[in-house]
C-alpha positions in Angstrom: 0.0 0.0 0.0 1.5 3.3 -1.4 2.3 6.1 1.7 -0.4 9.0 1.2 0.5 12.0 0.5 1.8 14.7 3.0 1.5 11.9 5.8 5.1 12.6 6.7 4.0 16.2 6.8 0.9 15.6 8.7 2.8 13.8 11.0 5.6 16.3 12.0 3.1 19.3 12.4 1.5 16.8 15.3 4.8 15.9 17.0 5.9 19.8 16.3 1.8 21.2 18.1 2.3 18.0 20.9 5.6 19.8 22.0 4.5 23.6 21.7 1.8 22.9 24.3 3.9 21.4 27.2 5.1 23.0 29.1 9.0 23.6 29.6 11.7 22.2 31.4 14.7 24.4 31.2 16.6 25.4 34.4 17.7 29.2 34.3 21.3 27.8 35.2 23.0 30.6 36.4 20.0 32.1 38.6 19.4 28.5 39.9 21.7 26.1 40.7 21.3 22.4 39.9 20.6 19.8 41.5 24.0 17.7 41.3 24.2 14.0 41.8 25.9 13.1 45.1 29.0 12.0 43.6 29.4 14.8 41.1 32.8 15.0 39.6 34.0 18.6 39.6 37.4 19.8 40.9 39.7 17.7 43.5 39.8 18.9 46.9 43.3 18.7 49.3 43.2 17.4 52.5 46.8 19.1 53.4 46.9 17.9 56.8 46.4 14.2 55.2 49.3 14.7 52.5 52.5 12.3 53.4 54.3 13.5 50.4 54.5 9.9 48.9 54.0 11.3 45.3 51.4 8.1 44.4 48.7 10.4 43.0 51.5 12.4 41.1 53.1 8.8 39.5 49.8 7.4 39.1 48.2 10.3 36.7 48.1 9.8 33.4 48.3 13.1 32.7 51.1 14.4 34.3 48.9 16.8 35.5 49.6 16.7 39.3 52.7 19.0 40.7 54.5 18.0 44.2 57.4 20.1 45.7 59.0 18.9 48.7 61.7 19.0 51.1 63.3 17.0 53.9 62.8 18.2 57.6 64.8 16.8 60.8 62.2 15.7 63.4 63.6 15.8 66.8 63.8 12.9 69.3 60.1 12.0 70.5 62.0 10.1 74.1 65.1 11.3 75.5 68.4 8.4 74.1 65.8 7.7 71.0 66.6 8.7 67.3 66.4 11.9 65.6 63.4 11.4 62.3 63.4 13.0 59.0 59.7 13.4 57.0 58.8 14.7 53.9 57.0 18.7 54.2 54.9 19.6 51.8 55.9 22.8 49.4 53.8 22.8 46.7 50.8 20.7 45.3 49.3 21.8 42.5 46.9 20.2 39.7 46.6 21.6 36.0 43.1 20.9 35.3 43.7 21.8 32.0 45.3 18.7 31.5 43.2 16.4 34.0 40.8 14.4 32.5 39.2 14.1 36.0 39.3 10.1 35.7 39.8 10.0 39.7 42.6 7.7 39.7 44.9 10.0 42.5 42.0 9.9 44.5 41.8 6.4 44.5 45.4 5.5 45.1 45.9 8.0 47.9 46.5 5.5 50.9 46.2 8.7 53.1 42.6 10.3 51.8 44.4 13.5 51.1 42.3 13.9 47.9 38.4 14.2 47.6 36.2 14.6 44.7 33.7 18.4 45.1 31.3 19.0 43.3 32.3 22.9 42.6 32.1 22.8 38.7 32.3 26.7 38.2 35.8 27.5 37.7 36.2 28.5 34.4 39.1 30.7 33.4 39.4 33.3 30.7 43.3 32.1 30.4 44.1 28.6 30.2 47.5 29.0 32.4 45.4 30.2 35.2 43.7 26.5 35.4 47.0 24.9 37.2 45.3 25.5 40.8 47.7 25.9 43.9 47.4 23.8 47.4 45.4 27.3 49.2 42.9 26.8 46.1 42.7 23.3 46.4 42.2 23.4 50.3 39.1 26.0 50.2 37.3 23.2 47.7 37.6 20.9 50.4 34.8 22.5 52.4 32.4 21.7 49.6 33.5 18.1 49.8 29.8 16.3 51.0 30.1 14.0 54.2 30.1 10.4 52.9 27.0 8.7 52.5 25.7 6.7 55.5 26.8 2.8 56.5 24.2 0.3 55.3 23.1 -1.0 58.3 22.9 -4.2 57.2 26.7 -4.3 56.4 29.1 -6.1 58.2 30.9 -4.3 60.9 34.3 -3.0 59.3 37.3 -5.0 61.3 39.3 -2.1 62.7 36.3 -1.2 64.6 35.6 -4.8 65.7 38.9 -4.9 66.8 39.0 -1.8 68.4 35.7 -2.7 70.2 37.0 -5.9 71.1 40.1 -4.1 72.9 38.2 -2.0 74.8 36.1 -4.7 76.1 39.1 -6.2 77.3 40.1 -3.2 78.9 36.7 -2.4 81.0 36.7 -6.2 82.3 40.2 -5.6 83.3 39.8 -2.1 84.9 36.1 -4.0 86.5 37.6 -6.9 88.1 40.1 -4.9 90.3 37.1 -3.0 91.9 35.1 -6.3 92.3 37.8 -7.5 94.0 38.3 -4.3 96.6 35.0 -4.5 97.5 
């Protein structure tokens, strides 16, 4: 059976009036602000305090796109006769997100959670040399860094805590039984 004509017309005006009559969706982004998924990817947040200096997230990037300055500091003797320390100081930690493909893989390979994903995505620069961001711009994104999401409670206890729990059983039975006794 041959296609009347001006069907395919027809039926494009009726999609085209369908659509002018809803009503719209569009967000006026920049007088309100989204509503971002909980794990938005936007810029990575330092945890300074948290940073050992071990330059994992640094050899890990594919990139190249992370920048780590450090120097070697004498720690004094913690207990008089003991050792004198050295440790790594932190002098400059810097990430060119004009290079960073934001795949997360320093975050993931920090074994001292001294890098967080935020969901700040408004950082747009009018020169591209400004994107390399400095350790005091990466520490003020770590205030926008959400709290984790809650424990299932289903989920097994994690076995630091058991074991910490477990010690400090031990402890209270031991610091109980001496007062048992004196009574």
């Amino acid at each position: 059976m041959a296609p009347i004509p001006g069907s395919g017309l027809a039926k494009g005006l009726a999609v085209t009036l369908r659509t002018m009559t809803k009503k719209s969706v569009t967000d006026q982004y920049p007088d309100t602000q989204p509503d971002l998924p909980p794990r938005t990817r936007g810029v990575i947040g330092l945890f300074e305090e948290n940073c050992t200096v071990c330059m994992l997230c640094a050899r890990e990037c594919p990139d190249w796109c992370i920048y780590i300055d450090s120097h070697k500091e004498t720690v004094p003797a913690a207990a008089p006769g003991g050792r004198e320390r050295s440790r790594n100081v932190l002098d400059r930690f810097a990430i060119d997100f004009s290079l960073c493909m934001y795949c997360g893989i320093c975050i993931e390979v920090c074994p001292f959670d001294a890098l967080f994903w935020s969901p700040e995505f408004e950082y747009a620069e009018t020169d591209i040399r400004d994107l390399t961001h400095e350790r005091d711009k990466l520490r003020e994104w770590m205030w926008t860094v959400p709290a984790p999401p809650a424990l299932d409670p289903g989920a097994e206890e994690p076995k630091e805590l058991a074991a910490a729990r477990k010690t400090a059983d031990k402890l209270a039975a031991a610091q109980a039984e001496p007062q048992e006794e004196g009574s």
